[in-house]
VMD Tcl script that draws the C-alpha trace (Angstrom):
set ca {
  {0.00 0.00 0.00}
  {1.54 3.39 -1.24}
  {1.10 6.60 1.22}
  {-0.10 9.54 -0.03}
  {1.16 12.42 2.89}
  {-0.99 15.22 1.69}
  {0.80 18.32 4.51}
  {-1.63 21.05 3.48}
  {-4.21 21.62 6.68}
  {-3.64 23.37 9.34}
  {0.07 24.69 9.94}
  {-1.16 27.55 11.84}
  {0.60 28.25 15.10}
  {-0.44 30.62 18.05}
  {0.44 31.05 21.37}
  {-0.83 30.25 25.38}
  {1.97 31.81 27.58}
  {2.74 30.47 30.99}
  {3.34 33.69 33.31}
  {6.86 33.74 34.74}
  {9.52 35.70 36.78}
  {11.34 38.18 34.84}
  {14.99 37.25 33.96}
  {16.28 40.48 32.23}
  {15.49 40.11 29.14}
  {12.49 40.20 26.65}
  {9.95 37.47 27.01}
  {8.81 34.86 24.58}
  {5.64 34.68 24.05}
  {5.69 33.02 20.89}
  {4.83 29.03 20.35}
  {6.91 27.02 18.59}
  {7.11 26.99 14.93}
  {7.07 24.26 12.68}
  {10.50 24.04 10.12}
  {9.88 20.68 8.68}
  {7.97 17.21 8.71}
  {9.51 14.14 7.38}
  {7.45 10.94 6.89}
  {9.08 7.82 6.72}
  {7.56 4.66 4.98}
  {8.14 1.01 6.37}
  {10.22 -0.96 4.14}
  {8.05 -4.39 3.99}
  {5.01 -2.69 5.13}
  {5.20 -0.29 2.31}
  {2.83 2.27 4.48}
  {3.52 4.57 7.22}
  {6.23 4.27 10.04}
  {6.99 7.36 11.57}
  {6.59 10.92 10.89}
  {9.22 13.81 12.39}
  {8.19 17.10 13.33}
  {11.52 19.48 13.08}
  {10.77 23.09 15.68}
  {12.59 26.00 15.68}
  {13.75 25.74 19.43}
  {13.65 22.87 21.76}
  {10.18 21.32 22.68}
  {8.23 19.26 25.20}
  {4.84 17.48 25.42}
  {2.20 19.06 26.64}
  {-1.00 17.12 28.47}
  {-0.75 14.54 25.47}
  {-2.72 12.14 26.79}
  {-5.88 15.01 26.90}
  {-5.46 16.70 23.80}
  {-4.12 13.83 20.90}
  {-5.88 11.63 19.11}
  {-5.64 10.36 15.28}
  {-9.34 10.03 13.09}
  {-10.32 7.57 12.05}
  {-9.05 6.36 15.53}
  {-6.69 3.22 14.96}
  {-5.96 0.17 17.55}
  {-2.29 0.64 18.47}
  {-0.97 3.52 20.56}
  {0.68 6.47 18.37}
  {4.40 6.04 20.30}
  {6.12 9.50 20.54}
  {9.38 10.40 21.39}
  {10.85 14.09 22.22}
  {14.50 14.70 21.24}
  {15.84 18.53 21.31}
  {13.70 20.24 18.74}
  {12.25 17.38 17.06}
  {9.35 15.18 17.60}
  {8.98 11.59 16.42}
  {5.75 10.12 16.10}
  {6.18 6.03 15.04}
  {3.14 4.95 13.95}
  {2.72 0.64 15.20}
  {-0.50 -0.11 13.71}
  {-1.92 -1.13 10.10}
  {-3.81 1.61 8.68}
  {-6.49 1.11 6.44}
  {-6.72 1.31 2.91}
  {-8.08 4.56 0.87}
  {-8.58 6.03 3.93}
  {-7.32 9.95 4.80}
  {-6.26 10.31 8.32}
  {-6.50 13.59 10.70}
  {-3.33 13.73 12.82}
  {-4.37 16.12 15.74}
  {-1.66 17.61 17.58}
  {-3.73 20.87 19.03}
  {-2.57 22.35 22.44}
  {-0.03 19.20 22.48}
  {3.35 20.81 22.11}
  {5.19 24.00 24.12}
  {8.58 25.16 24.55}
  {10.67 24.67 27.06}
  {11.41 27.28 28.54}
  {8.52 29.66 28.56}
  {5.59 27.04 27.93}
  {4.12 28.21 25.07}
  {1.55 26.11 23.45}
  {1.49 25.10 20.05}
  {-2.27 25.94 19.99}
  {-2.91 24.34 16.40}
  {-1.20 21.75 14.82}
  {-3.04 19.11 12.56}
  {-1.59 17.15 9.82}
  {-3.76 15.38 6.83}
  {-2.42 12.61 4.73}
  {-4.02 9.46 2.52}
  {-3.40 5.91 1.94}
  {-4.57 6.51 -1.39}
  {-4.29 8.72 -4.46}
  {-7.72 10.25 -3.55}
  {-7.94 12.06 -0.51}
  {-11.26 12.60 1.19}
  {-11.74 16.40 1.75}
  {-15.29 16.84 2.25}
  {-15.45 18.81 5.54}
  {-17.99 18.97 8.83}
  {-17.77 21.51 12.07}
  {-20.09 22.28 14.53}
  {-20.51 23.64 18.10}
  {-21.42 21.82 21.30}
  {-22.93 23.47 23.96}
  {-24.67 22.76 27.91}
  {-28.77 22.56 26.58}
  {-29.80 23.67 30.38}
  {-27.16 26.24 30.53}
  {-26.06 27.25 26.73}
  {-22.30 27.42 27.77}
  {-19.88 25.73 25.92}
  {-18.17 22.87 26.45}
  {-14.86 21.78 25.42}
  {-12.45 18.76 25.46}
  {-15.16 16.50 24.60}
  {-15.56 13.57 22.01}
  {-17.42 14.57 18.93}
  {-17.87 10.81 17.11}
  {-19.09 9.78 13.58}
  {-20.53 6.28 13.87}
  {-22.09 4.81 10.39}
  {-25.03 4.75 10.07}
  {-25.56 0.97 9.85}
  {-24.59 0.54 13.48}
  {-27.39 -0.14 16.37}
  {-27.94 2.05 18.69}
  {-27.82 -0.63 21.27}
  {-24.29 -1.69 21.02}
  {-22.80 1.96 19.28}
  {-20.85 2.49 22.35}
  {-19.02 -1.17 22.15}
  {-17.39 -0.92 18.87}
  {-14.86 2.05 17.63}
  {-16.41 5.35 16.15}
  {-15.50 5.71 12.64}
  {-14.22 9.44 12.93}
  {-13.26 11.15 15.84}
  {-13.10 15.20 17.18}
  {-12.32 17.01 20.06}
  {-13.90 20.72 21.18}
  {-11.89 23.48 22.06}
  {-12.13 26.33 24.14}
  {-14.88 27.63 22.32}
  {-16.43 24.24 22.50}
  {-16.10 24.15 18.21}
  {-14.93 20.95 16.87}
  {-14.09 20.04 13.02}
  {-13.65 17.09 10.68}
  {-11.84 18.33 7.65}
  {-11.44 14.56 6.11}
  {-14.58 13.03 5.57}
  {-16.50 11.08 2.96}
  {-19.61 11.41 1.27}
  {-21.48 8.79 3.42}
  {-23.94 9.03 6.18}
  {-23.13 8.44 9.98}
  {-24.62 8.81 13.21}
  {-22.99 12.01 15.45}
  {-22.70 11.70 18.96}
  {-20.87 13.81 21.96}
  {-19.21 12.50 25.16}
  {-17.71 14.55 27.82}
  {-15.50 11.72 29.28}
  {-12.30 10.09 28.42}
  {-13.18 7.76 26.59}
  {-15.89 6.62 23.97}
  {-17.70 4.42 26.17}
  {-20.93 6.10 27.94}
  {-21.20 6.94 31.68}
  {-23.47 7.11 34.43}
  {-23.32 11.23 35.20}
  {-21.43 11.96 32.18}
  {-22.87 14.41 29.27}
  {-23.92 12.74 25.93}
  {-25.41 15.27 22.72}
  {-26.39 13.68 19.64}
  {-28.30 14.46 16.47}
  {-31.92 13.27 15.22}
  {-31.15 13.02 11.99}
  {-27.90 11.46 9.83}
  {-25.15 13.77 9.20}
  {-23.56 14.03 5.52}
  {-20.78 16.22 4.26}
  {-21.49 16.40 1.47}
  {-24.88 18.19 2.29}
  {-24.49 18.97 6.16}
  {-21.54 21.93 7.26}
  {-22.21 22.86 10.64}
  {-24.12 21.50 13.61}
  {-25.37 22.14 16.92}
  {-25.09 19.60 19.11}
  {-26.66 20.36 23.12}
  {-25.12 17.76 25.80}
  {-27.03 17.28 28.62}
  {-27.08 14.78 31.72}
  {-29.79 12.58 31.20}
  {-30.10 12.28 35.68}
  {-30.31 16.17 35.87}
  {-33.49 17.82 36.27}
  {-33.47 21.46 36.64}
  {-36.63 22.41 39.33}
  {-37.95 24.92 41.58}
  {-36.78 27.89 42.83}
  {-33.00 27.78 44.23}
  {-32.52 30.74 46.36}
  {-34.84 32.06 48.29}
  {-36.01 35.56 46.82}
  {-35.54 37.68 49.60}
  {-32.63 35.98 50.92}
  {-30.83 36.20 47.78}
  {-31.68 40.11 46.71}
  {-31.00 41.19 50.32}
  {-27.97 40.99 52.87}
  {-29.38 38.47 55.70}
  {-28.15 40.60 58.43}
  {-30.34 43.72 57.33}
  {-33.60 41.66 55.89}
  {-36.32 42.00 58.52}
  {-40.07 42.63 58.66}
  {-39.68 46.88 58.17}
  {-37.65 45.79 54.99}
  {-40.34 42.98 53.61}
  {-43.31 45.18 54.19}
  {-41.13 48.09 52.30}
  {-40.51 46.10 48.78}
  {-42.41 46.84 45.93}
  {-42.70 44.72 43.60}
  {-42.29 44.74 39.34}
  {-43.63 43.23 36.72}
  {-42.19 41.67 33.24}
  {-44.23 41.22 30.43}
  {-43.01 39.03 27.39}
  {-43.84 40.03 23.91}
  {-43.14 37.74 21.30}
  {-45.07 35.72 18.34}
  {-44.93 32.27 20.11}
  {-47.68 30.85 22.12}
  {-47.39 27.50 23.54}
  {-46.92 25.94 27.19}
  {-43.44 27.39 28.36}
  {-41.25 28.48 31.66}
  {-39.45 31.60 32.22}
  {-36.76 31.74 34.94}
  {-34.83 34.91 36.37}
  {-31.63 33.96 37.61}
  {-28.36 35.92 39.17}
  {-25.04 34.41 39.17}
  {-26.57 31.26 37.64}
  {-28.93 30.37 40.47}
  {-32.63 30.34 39.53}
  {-34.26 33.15 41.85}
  {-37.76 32.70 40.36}
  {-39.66 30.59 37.99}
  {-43.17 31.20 35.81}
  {-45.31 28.24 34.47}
  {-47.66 29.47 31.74}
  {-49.47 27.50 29.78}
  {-50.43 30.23 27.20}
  {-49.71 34.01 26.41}
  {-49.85 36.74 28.04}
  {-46.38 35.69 29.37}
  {-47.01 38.38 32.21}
  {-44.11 37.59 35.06}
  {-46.20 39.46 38.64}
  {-44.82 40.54 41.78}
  {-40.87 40.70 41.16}
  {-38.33 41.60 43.88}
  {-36.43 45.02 41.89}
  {-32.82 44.20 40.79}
  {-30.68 42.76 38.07}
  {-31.44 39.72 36.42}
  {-30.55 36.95 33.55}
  {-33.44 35.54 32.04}
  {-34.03 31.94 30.55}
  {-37.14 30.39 28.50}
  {-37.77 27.19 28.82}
  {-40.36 25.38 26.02}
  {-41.98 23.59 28.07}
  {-43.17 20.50 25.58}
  {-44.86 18.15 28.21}
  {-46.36 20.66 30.07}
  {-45.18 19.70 33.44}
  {-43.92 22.59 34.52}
  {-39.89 22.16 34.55}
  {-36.98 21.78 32.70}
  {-36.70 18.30 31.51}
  {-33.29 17.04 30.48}
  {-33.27 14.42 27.51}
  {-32.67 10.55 27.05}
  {-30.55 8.12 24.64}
  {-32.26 5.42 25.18}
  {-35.36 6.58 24.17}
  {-33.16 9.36 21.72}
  {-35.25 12.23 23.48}
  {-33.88 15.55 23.45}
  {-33.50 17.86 26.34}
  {-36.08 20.55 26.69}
  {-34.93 23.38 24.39}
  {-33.69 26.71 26.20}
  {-33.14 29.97 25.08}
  {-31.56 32.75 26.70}
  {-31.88 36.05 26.48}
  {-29.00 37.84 25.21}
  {-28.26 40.86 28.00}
  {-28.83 41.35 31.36}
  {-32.58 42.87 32.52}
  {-33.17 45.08 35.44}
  {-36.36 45.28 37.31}
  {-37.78 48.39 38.85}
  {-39.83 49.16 41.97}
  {-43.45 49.50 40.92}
  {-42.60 49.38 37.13}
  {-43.86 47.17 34.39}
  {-41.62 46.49 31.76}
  {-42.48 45.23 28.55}
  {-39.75 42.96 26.77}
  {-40.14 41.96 22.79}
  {-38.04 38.78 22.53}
  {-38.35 36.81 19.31}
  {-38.66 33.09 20.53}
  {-38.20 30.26 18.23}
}
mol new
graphics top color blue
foreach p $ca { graphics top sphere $p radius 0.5 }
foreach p [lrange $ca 0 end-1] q [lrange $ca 1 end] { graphics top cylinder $p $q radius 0.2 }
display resetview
C-alpha cells in the first residue's frame, strides 16, 4: 500500500503563555514553529512508520494524553518520542486502505522554557491517491445552561450501526472541542453516519457523564455545521434555588420593616410564540424565580427590583420544569433559550420585553 502524505491543513501556530519571573530580558511569548515534517515509509510494510516534526527551538509534550488523538481512531498507541527540537511520532499499527487520516496535535506541544503552546497543529495525509476532503464543524454546547463545552468527544458512527451496542465498537471518525467548544472534521467522505458527543475520556458512555447527539444522519457532502446540546440525562433542573428575599437582600439587614417596604415589578413578554413554556430569572446562575404558563400573556407578577438573567424554557410536556433528555429513548433535552443581556427590574414598574422566541 503506497502513502499519499498530503501536509496542506492546518500549519497555523499561536500562542498560550505560561506567566513567569522576569529574567532580564524580553519574554517569549511566541509558540513554537514548525520548520519541517519528514514521513518515513516502512520498508516491507510499504505504508507509514513514523513521521518527524523538526521546531525552531527545543520542545516538550504538553497534556498529550488530553489533547491527541488520530481520526479515524486506529488500535495501536501512536508512540512518541521528544529529542531537542524534534518530535517523532512512530506509527505501530496497520492503517487502512483509501482512507485519509486527521493527525491532531492541538494544544499538544510548548517550549521549554517559557511554555508556550502550540495551539494548532493538525496534519492530513491518505493511503490513497484520492484524498477525502469533504469537511464537517459544529458547536457543542450545555442545553440547560447554553455554555460551551470543550475537550469532549465529537464521534461519527455509520449509520448501519445499532444504537444498542454503538458504544461497544470504535467510532469511525473522531473530534475534540476546544475552548470555544467548536470541533471540526476536515477529512470526511460522502457517506452518512450517526454524530454523537461524550464529555468523558473515553468513547464508552457513563453514568453522570454528558452525551449530545443528532436526530437526523449527518452528511458532508450536504451537512456543514451543527449544533449539538449535551445534557445529563439524571439532571433535572426544578424549583426555585434561592430564596427571593434571601438572595436580593444581605441576611443581616432583611427583617419585617424591609419585607413590608418592597415593591414589587412586573415583566411582560412580547413575542409571536404561544405555547406551554417556563421563564426563569436567575443571578449568578442560580434560579431566583420561575413562571409556568401555559399560554400568552407571558405576564411575570410581583418581582423583587434588581438585576437579572433571564431563561425560557419550552416547556413540551407541560409539566412545569426543565426536563433534560434521554438516549435510550433518543429524546432531546427541553430546548432553552436565553436572552441575550442582562434585565433590570424596577420598583413598581412594568416592563415590557419583545423577545423573538423560536
Amino acid at each position: 500500500m503506497k502513502l499519499y502524505l498530503s501536509i496542506f491543513i492546518v500549519l497555523l501556530l499561536s500562542s498560550c503563555a505560561n506567566m513567569v519571573a522576569p529574567t532580564g530580558g524580553e519574554k517569549d511569548m511566541d509558540a513554537p514553529e514548525i520548520l519541517n515534517i519528514i514521513e518515513s515509509v516502512g520498508k516491507e510494510s510499504g505504508q507509514l512508520d513514523k513521521i518527524y516534526f523538526l521546531f525552531d527551538e527545543h520542545i516538550a509534550l504538553n497534556q498529550w494524553e488530553e489533547h491527541f488523538y488520530i481520526s479515524p481512531p486506529i488500535k495501536k498507541r501512536i508512540v512518541k518520542k521528544i529529542a531537542g527540537k524534534s518530535l517523532e511520532l512512530h506509527v505501530e499499527d496497520t492503517l487502512m486502505g483509501n482512507t485519509t487520516y486527521l493527525l491532531s496535535l492541538d494544544n499538544c506541544i510548548k517550549d521549554i522554557n517559557e511554555g508556550n503552546v502550540v495551539e494548532d497543529l493538525q496534519l492530513l495525509f491518505s493511503t490513497s491517491e484520492n484524498v477525502d476532503s469533504l469537511k464537517l464543524s459544529g458547536k457543542l454546547k450545555n442545553a440547560y445552561t447554553l455554555e460551551v463545552v470543550e475537550n469532549a468527544w465529537i464521534m461519527l458512527f455509520d449509520k448501519s450501526i445499532n444504537d444498542s451496542i454503538i458504544f461497544k465498537g470504535t467510532p469511525n471518525y473522531i473530534a475534540k472541542t476546544d475552548k470555544d467548544g467548536n470541533f471540526h472534521f476536515p477529512n470526511l467522505n460522502a457517506n452518512d453516519y450517526k454524530i454523537i458527543a461524550l464529555t468523558n475520556f473515553d468513547f464508552i458512555y457513563n453514568e453522570k457523564e454528558l452525551i449530545a447527539f443528532s436526530d437526523k444522519l449527518i452528511n458532508a457532502k450536504t451537512d456543514s455545521f451543527i449544533s449539538l446540546l449535551a445534557f445529563d440525562p439524571i439532571v433535572e433542573i426544578d424549583s426555585v434555588i434561592v430564596d427571593t428575599l434571601t438572595a436580593l437582600t444581605d441576611s443581616s439587614k432583611t427583617d419585617s420593616v424591609l419585607v413590608e417596604s418592597i415593591t414589587y415589578g412586573k415583566l411582560e413578554i412580547l413575542t409571536p410564540t404561544n405555547s406551554p413554556c417556563v421563564f426563569q430569572l436567575l443571578q449568578n446562575k442560580k434560579v431566583i424565580s420561575k413562571f409556568v404558563f401555559a399560554a400568552k400573556p407571558y405576564a411575570l407578577l410581583d418581582i423583587i427590583p434588581g438585576k437579572y438573567q433571564l431563561k425560557y424554557i419550552a416547556d413540551a410536556n407541560e409539566d412545569g420544569i426543565w426536563n433534560t433528555g434521554n438516549w435510550e429513548s433518543k429524546t432531546q433535552a427541553e430546548k432553552v433559550t436565553n436572552y441575550q443581556t442582562e434585565i433590570t427590574i424596577r420598583s413598581n414598574w412594568d416592563l415590557e420585553l419583545e423577545w423573538e422566541l423560536e
